[in-house]
ZAMARGU-4260 file (C-alpha; in steps of 0.2 Angstrom, whole numbers, plus 5000, padded with zeros to 4 digits):
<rodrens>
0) 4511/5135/4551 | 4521/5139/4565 | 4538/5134/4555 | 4531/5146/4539 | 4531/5161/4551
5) 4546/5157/4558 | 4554/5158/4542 | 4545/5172/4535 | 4550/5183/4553 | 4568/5175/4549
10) 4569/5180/4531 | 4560/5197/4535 | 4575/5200/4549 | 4590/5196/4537 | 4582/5207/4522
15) 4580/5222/4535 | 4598/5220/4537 | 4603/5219/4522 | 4594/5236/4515 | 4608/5246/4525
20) 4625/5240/4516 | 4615/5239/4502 | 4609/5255/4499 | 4627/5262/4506 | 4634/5251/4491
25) 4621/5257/4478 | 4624/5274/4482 | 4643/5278/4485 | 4647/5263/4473 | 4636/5255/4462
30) 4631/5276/4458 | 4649/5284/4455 | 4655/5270/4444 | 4641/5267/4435 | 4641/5287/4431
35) 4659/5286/4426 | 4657/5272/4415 | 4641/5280/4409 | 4649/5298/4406 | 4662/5289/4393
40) 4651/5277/4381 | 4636/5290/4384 | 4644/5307/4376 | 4628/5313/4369 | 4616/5307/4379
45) 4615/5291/4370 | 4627/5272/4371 | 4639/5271/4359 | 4649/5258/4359 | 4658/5258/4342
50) 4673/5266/4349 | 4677/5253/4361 | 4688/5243/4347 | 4697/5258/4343 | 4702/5263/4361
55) 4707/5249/4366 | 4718/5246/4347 | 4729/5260/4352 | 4747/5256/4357 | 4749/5262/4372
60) 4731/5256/4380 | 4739/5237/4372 | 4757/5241/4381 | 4745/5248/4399 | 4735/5229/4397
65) 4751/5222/4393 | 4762/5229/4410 | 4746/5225/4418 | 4745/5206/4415 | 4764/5200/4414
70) 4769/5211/4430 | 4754/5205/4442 | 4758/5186/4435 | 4776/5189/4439 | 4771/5197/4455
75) 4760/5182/4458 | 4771/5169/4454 | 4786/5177/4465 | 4775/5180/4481 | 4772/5162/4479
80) 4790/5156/4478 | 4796/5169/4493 | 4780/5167/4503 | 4779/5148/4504 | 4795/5144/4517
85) 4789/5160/4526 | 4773/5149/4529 | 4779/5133/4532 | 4793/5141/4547 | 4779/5152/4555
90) 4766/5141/4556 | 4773/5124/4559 | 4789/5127/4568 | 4792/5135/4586 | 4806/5147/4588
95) 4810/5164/4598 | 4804/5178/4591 | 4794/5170/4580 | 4777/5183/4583 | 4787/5196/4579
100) 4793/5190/4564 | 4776/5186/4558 | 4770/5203/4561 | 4783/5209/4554 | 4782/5203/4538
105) 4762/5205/4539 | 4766/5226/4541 | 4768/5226/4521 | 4753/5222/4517 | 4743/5237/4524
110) 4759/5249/4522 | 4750/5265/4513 | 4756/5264/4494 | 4763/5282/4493 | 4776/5275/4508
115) 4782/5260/4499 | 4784/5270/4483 | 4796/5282/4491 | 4802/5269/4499 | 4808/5258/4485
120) 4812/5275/4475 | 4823/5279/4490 | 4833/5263/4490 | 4832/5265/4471 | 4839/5280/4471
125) 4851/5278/4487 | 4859/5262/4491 | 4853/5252/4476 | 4857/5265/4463 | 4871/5258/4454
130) 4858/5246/4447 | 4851/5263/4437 | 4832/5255/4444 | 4825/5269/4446 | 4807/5270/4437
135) 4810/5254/4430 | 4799/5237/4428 | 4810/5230/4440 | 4809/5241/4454 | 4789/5241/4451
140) 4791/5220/4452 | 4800/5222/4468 | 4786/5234/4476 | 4774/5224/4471 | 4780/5209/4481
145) 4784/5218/4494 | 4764/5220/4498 | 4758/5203/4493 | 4771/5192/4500 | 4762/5192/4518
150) 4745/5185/4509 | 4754/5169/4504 | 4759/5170/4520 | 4746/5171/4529 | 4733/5163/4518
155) 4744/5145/4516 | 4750/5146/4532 | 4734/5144/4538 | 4731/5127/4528 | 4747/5123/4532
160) 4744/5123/4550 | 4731/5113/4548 | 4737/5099/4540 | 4738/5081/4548 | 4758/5076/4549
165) 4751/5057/4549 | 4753/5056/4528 | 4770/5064/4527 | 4776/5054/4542 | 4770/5038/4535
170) 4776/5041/4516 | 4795/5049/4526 | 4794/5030/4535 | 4792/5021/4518 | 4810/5028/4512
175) 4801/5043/4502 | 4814/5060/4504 | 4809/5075/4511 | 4806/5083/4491 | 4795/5066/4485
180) 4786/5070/4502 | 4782/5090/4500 | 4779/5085/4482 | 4768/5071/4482 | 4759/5075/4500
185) 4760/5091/4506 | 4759/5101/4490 | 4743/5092/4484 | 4736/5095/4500 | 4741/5115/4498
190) 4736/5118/4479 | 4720/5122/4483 | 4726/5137/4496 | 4741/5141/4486 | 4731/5143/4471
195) 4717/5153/4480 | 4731/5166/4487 | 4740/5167/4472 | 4725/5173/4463 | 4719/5187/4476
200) 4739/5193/4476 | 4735/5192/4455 | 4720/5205/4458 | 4731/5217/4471 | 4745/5218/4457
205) 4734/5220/4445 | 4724/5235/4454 | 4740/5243/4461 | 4738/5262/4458 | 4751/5273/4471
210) 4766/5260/4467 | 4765/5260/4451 | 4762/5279/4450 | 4776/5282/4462 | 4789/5269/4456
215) 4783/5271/4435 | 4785/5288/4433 | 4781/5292/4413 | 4790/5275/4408 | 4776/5262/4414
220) 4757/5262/4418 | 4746/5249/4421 | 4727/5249/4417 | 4726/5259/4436 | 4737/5274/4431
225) 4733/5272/4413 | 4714/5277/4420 | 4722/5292/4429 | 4732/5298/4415 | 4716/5298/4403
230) 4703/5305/4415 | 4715/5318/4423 | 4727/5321/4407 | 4719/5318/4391 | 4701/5321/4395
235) 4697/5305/4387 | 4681/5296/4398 | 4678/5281/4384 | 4695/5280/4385 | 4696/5275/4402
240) 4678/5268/4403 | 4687/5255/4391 | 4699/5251/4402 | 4687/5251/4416 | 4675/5237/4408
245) 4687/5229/4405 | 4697/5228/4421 | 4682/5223/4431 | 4674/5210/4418 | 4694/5201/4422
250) 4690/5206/4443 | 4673/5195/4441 | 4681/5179/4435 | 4695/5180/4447 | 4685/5184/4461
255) 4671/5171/4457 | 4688/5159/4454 | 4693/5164/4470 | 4677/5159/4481 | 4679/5142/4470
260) 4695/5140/4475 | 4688/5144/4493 | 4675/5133/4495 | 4683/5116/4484 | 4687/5102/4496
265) 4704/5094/4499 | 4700/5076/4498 | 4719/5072/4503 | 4719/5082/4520 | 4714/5078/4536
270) 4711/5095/4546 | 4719/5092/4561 | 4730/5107/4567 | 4747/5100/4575 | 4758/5109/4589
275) 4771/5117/4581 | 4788/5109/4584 | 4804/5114/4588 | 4816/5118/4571 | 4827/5104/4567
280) 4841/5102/4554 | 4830/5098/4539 | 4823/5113/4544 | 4838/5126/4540 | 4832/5131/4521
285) 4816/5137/4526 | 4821/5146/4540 | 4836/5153/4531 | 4824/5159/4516 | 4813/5166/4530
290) 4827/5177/4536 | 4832/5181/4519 | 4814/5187/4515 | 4813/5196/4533 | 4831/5205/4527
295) 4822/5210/4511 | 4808/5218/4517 | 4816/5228/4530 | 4828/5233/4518 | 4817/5247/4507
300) 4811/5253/4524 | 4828/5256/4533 | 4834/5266/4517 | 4818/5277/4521 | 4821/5279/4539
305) 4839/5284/4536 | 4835/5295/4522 | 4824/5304/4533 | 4838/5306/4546 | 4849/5313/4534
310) 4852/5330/4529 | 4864/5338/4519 | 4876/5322/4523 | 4873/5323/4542 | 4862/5313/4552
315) 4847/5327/4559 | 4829/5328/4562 | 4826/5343/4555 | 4815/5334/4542 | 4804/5328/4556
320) 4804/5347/4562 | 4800/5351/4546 | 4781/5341/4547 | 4776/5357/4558 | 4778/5370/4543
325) 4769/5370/4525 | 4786/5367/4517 | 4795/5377/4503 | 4787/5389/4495 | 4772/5385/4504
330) 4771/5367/4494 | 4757/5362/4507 | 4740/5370/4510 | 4743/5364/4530 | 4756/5357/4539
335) 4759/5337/4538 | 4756/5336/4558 | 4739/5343/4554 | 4736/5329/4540 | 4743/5315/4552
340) 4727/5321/4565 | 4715/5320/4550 | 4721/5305/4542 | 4717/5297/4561 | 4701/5308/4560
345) 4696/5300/4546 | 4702/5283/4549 | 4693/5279/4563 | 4677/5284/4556 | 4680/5275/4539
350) 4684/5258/4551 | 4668/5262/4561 | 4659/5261/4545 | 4666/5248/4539 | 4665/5238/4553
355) 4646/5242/4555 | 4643/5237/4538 | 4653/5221/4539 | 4645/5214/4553 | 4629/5217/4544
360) 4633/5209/4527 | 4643/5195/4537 | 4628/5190/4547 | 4614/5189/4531 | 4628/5179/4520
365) 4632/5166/4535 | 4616/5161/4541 | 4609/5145/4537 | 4600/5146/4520 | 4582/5137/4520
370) 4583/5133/4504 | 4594/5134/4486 | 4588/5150/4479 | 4591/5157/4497 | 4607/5150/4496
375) 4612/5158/4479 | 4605/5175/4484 | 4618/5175/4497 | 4633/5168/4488 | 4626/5184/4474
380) 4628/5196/4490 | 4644/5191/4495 | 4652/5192/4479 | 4643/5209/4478 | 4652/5217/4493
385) 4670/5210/4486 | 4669/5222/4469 | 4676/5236/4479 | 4692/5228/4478 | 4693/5227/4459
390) 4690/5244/4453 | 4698/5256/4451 | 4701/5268/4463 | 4703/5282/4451 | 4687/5277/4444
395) 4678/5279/4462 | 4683/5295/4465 | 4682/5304/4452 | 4663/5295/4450 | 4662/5304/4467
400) 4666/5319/4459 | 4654/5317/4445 | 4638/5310/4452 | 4635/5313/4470 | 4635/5334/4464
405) 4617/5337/4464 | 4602/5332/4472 | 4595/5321/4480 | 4614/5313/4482 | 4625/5331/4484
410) 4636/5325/4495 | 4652/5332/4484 | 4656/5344/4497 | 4652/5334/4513 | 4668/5331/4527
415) 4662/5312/4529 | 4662/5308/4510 | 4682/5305/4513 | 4678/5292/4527 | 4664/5283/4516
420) 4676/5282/4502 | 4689/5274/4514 | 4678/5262/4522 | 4672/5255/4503 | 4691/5251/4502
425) 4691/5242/4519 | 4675/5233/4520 | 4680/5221/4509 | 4692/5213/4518 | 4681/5215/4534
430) 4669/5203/4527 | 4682/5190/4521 | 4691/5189/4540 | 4672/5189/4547 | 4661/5175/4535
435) 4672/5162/4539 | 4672/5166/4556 | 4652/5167/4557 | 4652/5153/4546 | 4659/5141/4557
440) 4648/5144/4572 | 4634/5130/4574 | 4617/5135/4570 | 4610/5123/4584 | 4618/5137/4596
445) 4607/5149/4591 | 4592/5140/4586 | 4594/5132/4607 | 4599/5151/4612 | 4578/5155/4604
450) 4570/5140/4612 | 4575/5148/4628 | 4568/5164/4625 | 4583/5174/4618 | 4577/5187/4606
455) 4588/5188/4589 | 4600/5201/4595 | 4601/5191/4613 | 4604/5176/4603 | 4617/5185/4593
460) 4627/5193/4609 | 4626/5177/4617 | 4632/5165/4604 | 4640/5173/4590 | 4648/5188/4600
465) 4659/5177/4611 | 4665/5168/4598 | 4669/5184/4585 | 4676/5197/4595 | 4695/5193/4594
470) 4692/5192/4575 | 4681/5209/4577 | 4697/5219/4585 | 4707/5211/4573 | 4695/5217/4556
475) 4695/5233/4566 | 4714/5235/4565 | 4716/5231/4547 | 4700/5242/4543 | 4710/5255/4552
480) 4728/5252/4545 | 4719/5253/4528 | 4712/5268/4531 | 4726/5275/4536 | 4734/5272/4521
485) 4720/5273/4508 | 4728/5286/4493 | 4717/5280/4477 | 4699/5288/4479 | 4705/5299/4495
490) 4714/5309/4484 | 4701/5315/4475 | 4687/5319/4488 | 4698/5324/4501 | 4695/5345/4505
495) 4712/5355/4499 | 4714/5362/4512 | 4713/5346/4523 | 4722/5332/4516 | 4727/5316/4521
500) 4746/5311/4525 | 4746/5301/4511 | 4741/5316/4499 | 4752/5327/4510 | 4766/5315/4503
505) 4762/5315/4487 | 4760/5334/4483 | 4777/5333/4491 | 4784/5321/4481 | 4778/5335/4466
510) 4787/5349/4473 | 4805/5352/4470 | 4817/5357/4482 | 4827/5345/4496 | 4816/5349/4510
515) 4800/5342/4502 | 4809/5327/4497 | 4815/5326/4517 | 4798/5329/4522 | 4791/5317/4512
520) 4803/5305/4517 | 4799/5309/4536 | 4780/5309/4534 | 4781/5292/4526 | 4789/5285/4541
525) 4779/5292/4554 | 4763/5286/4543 | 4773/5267/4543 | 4776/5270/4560 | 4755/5271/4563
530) 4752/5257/4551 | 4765/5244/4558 | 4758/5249/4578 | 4741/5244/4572 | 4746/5229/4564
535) 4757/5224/4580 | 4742/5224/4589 | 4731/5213/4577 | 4745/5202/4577 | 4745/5199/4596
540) 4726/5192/4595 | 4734/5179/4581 | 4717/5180/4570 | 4722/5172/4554 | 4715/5187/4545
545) 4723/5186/4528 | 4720/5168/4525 | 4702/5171/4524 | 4702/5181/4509
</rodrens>
């Protein structure tokens, strides 16, 4: 009797802390998209679904779905091939500097898009323009890259660090080389992390909306843009609900893939972390590919910092002086310092938010299920809060737009609609750096925490506290430096008169003249700069965030 109310107190606990997140996701999610989707196949008030064939017949919907699948495998596949030697020099060797290269190559990840767009556009357009790049597939693939690179990284660098070095060792003793040894040892061992990052860089390339629109101009479009240019352009909701089904029926199967991937075991590896070594002469390749990778990525950001330096042929600041005014002929509503304070306005109480709600979903997935429909209603959850990441953002806003515009859910007008927008985009990748973490913490813990009279959130302060906190700063940083950054559904909540940096730089990107370019150029940097702080201090608490996803 005793265990039955122990239970049912327990199962009442984690359904009280699930209603929050849920309701937030049923409202400012589930609500918008489901309106958008709603407005296009309903047009009369009733489901049509007849035109769907049609749309998604046309020519340039086919070449949108087309871009869309061949640039984020090629964009996959190269991450992949880039990120791999990265992975194996910074997680299993021991040299100077090496932190700081991490990070380094980590900053691209939570870059703001609108700043790698002009980034790449400026090296397009500056040192690398005899290549004639500009707007190209080309110069999308290489931005593309640029962002995922760090999740193979990350994510196989974790495994890697893990692996026993016995079963290479033994097979290198036996007279195998070093190839038949990654080949036959370490690369089984990997396939199931390298697979699992591959696919979630798959979804990002697939998704990528400021890149693309920045770096595509009216030459290429992806599903992302191709939503923009119907909803915003054409008028045309079926249209873009179209391509909205059928971007998030592909983001279901690879997400469910991914969590497969995630939780298949690796009969062949022992999971025994090593002590990095010292480089040794078999180890020049990958630390030369690291460097070259390293010399890659800084490349698109130093042409932006010395663009924004140079004016008129001469190195100046004056496009940095220039962030105090509204540009020429008034191109800004405000100045871009003002949007700098609003973008961290916003950012820190998107991150809040985020974080509140990550902690919440994090604790009701991880818990010790009781029994197996327990177990798959929290497997269900978990893959809820994840469909964030694989709509589209266009979709989100303008569903914000739409649906929350009269009662009892007017929020349209509301200041703090920008930082729940913000925090959706976030708290995805909170969850993923905190459930594993959770995860790992032995119920026993707890459970002796209870026999000794801790209430649940004693129990929780002791027990799980101590152990999350370094990886609670470190989802706080990233939920920050996305938010930061966050350009899709921002753009179309934010007040006009109080936009985000990232807006400031596009609306600057639209206006013609040489100062709006140079501002644009200097508020991207100083937007970089904010971004690549944050994620210097994430780094320094060496949470391996990234691999969790």
């Amino acid at each position: 009797m005793d265990q039955h109310r122990v239970a049912l107190s327990r199962g009442i606990l984690l359904a009280a802390l699930a209603v929050v997140p849920l309701a937030v996701l049923a409202v400012f999610f589930v609500l918008p998209v489901t309106g958008m989707v709603g407005r296009g196949l309903r047009p009369e008030g009733h489901w049509d679904l007849g035109g769907l064939p049609g749309v998604l017949g046309l020519g340039y919907i086919q070449r949108a779905l087309w871009f869309t699948l061949w640039s984020a495998a090629a964009g996959a596949a190269i991450s992949v091939v880039l990120g791999l030697p990265a992975a194996y020099a910074l997680h299993r060797l021991a040299f100077p500097l090496q932190r700081l290269v991490r990070a380094a190559l980590l900053v691209p990840f939570v870059l703001p898009t609108v700043v790698v767009g002009v980034a790449f556009r400026q090296l397009m357009l500056g040192p690398l323009r005899f290549l004639h790049a500009d707007q190209s597939a080309g110069a999308i693939l290489a931005g593309l890259v640029f962002f995922n690179v760090a999740v193979v990284i990350r994510s196989v660098g974790a495994a890697w660090e893990g692996l026993d070095r016995r079963p290479a060792e033994a097979a290198a003793a036996l007279g195998a080389s070093p190839t038949r040894v990654f080949l036959t040892v370490t690369l089984p061992a990997l396939r199931p992390a390298i697979v699992s990052a591959a696919t979630v860089v798959f979804l990002f390339c697939a998704t990528a909306y400021g890149v693309v629109l920045i770096l595509g101009g009216l030459h290429h479009s992806n599903v992302e843009t191709q939503i923009w240019y119907l909803t915003m352009n054409q008028f045309d909701l079926t249209g873009a609900a179209a391509l909205a089904l059928v971007q998030m029926a592909t983001i279901v199967v690879l997400l469910a893939l991914a969590a497969r991937l995630r939780a298949t075991p690796d009969p062949t590896a022992q999971r025994v972390p090593a002590r990095p070594r010292r480089p040794r002469l078999a180890d020049v390749p990958q630390l030369a590919a690291t460097a070259l990778l390293l010399a890659l990525v800084a490349l698109p950001i130093v042409s932006l910092l010395v663009g924004s330096l140079r004016v008129h042929g001469t190195w100046s600041l004056a496009n940095y002086r220039a962030l105090q005014t509204p540009g020429t002929h008034h191109a800004l509503p405000t100045t871009a310092t003002a949007a700098l304070a609003m973008s961290l306005r916003t950012a820190v109480g998107a991150a809040a938010l985020a974080m509140t709600l990550g902690v919440l979903v994090a604790v009701v997935v991880t818990r010790r299920a009781q029994s197996r429909l327990e177990r798959r209603v929290r497997g269900v959850l978990d893959g809820v809060f994840m469909l964030p990441l694989g709509v589209s953002a266009v979709m989100l806003g303008l569903g914000f737009l739409i649906t929350l515009n009269h009662p009892p859910v007017d929020f349209r007008d509301e200041p703090w609609l920008v930082d729940v927008a913000q925090a959706l985009v976030a708290l995805p990748l909170v969850v993923r750096i905190l459930v594993p973490v959770l995860g790992g913490i032995d119920d026993r813990q707890r459970q002796a925490a209870a026999s000794l009279g801790a209430s649940p959130l004693r129990a929780f302060a002791t027990v799980d506290l101590a152990v999350m906190w370094r990886p609670l700063l470190a989802a706080a940083g990233f939920a920050l430096a996305v938010s930061l950054g966050e350009f899709g559904a921002t753009s179309f909540v934010v007040p006009f008169d109080h936009p985000t940096l990232p807006v400031v730089i596009s609306r600057l990107l639209d206006r013609p003249g040489d100062l709006n370019y140079g501002m644009a150029l200097a508020a991207s940097c100083v937007l970089a700069a904010a971004t690549a702080v944050v994620m210097l201090l994430v780094e320094r608490l060496r949470v391996p965030s990234l691999g969790a996803l």
